[in-house]
C-alpha positions, 0 to 999 in steps of 0.5 A: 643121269649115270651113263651105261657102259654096255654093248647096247649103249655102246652100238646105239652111237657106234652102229649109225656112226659107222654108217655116216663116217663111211658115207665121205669115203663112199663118195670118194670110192664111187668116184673112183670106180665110176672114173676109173671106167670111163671109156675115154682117159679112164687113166688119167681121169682117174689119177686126176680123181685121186690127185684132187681128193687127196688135196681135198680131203686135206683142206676139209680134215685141216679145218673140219676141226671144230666138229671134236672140238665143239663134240667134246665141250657139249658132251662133257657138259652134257655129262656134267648136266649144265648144257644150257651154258654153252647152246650158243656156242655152236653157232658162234664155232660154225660161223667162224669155221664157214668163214675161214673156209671161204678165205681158203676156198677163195685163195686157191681157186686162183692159182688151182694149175700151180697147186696140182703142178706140186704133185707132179700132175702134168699134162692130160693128167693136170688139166683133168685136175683144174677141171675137176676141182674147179667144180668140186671146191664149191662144196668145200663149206658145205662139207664143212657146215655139215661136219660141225653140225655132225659134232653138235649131234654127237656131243648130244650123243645122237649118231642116228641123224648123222647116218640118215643125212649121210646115206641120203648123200651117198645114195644120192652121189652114186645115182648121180655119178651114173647119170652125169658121169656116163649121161643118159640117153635123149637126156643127158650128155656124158660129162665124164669126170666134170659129171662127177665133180657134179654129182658130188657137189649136189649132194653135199649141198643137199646134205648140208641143208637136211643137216640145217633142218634137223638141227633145228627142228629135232634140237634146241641148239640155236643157230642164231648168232649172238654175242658175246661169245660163249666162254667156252670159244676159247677152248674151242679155238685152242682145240681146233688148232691143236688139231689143225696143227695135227691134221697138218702133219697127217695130211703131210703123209698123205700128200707126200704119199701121193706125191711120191706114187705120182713120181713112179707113174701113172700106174702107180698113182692109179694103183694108190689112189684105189688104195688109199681109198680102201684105206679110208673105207676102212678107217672110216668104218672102224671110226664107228666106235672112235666115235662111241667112244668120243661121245661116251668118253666126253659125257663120262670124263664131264661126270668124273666116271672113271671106272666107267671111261675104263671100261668103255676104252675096253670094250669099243677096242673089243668091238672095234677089232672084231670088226677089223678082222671082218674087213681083213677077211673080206679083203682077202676072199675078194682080193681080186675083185675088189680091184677090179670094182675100180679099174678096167687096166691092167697095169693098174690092177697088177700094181694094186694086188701087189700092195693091197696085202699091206692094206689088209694085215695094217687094219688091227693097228689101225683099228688100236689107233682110230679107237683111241684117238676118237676117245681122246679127242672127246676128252678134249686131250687135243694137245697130246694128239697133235704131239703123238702125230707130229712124232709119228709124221716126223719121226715115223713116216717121212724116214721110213718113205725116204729110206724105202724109197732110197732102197728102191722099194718104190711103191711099198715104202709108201706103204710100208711107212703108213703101217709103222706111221700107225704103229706109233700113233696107235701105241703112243695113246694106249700108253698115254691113257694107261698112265693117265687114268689107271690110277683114277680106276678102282679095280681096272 
């Protein structure tokens, strides 16, 4: 069955995938601003948050690889129309996936004091890291299970069960950020920053379980696992490391991004941390047609339609910088609210207005890179993303940091190197496709 290429087709995936993909940053926003207001070490909490999820988001994006992975393959047989070869390969992938992340889970829960001394977390601020990640870790595999069974959804080109499993989570975190973090009355005490370690750990367990049901009762991938392995794990093992050596990369930019904030000082890293998750807001929110267009994308390479996989790269790149000039107004009508959502301090807030300019004007470049690297990874082109990132990482951000840090910009050269960080992943994969598939195209 041929696949249509239009702005209906393309929005039934993209729309839900949008309001899915920001249900982590969600979490992490609600967090934030529920934290940053806590009557008692509102700043120090609050650059706990930030330290400890920052280091989180880095061990879910390293191994939550195998949901590209494992979306591509189905996708493409899909288009191809031999999807009964590989119903046992999701299993097979997940098993493997849950396993290793309790391998890391189990290696770091010992030695959590030692990881966070790396950032320069000290005193109040690093003990608030134990505490906080001593609780939210537990979800890490949960988080993980729920993000594969994301990719097998899809690869079926099904975003809609995603967006309900993560609005119920979402939803659920903001209710039980309130009750736990600032308690209730005759009820419950107030856990402060503990409670929101809490509070987003029963959601991603409720999350990961409506995940499990919908999978088996609204698909017919089975989650039994059977040997011997699907001929395809191979491909799924080589993917996901292509991108576990990517996402390495990525994360050496985040992590040396918060690491240098915290060297400025507890302004500055409260200051990145209400940044960087805006920054992931809007990733996350333009991610919706990164991920049409992976879905698409893999269904249409599958059933060799080039002209068809020209045409949606154009069209989702449309859309999604329409959307991005959306963001970029709302970020400047309501550039001093904003702030404000995340922190009663003033320090923070007057450090934050003075880099969250450079949030705003880097949307479209984003944009150009999201859209493009979620139509690669559904091509199954891991190879070339890790490369493009390495160069970016290595080449792009680290000397721009370093060099802007040298010239005594403190806190801009942090984000001043993401936007040339963008530039060069954004660029790098449109000349990548041009040159690829322009000449498969008839009439591009």
């Amino acid at each position: 069955m041929s696949t249509q290429v239009n702005f209906k087709s393309i929005n039934q995936l993209a729309i839900p995938a949008t309001i899915s993909g920001i249900a982590e940053p969600i979490l992490s926003i609600t967090d934030t601003a529920i934290v940053g207001n806590i009557p008692v070490d509102g700043l120090e909490s609050l650059a706990a948050a930030g330290i400890v999820g920052s280091f989180l988001s880095m061990l879910i994006w390293v191994l939550g690889q195998t949901r590209s992975s494992i979306s591509a393959i189905i996708s493409q047989y899909l288009g191809a129309g031999r999807l009964q070869e590989v119903k046992n390969l999701p299993a097979q992938a997940i098993f493997f996936n849950i396993l290793l992340s309790i391998v890391v889970l189990l290696s770091t829960v010992f030695v959590i004091e030692e990881i966070f001394a790396l950032f320069n977390a000290s005193g109040k601020i690093l003990e608030y890291c134990v505490s906080y990640y001593s609780i939210r870790v537990w979800g890490f595999p949960l988080t993980l299970f729920t993000f594969a069974v994301f990719g097998i959804f899809r690869g079926l080109q099904n975003t809609f069960y995603p967006m309900v499993i993560a609005m119920l989570g979402a939803g659920l975190n903001i209710l039980l950020d309130f009750a736990l973090v600032y308690g209730i009355d005759g009820l419950i005490p107030a856990l402060y920053l503990e409670g929101a370690a809490w509070a987003s750990l029963i959601s991603q367990a409720i999350m990961a379980i409506i995940a499990l049901v919908l999978l088996l009762k609204k698909t017919e991938i089975s989650m039994k696992l059977v040997f011997p392995l699907n001929k395809e794990m191979k491909r799924v093992v080589f993917m996901s490391l292509n991108l576990f050596v990517r996402t390495l990369a990525l994360n050496a930019a985040l992590m040396l991004a918060v690491r240098e904030a915290t060297t400025l000082g507890d302004q500055f890293i409260g200051a990145h941390t209400i940044a960087i998750n805006l920054w992931l807001f809007s990733a996350f929110f333009i991610d919706g047609y990164a991920a049409a267009g992976n879905s698409m994308g893999g269904k249409l390479l599958g059933a060799e339609d080039y002209n068809g996989l020209w045409k949606l790269a154009k069209k989702i790149m449309k859309y999604g910088m329409v959307v991005s000039l959306g963001l970029m107004a709302s970020g400047f009508i309501f550039y001093k609210p904003i702030g404000r959502i995340f922190s009663n301090e003033e320090i923070v807030l007057n450090t934050f207005y003075s880099i969250f300019y450079i949030v705003i004007i880097g949307l479209p470049m984003n944009t150009l890179a999201f859209v493009f690297d979620g139509l690669f990874k559904g091509m199954g082109e891991m190879k070339y993303l890790r490369n493009v990132l390495l160069a970016a990482t290595f080449f792009g951000f680290i000397p721009c940091l370093y060099l802007g840090i040298y010239l005594g910009w403190g806190i801009y050269a942090i984000w001043i190197a993401f936007v040339v960080w963008m530039m060069i992943r954004g660029f790098s994969l449109v000349w990548k496709f041009r040159r690829k598939f322009q000449p498969l195209v008839q009439n591009p």
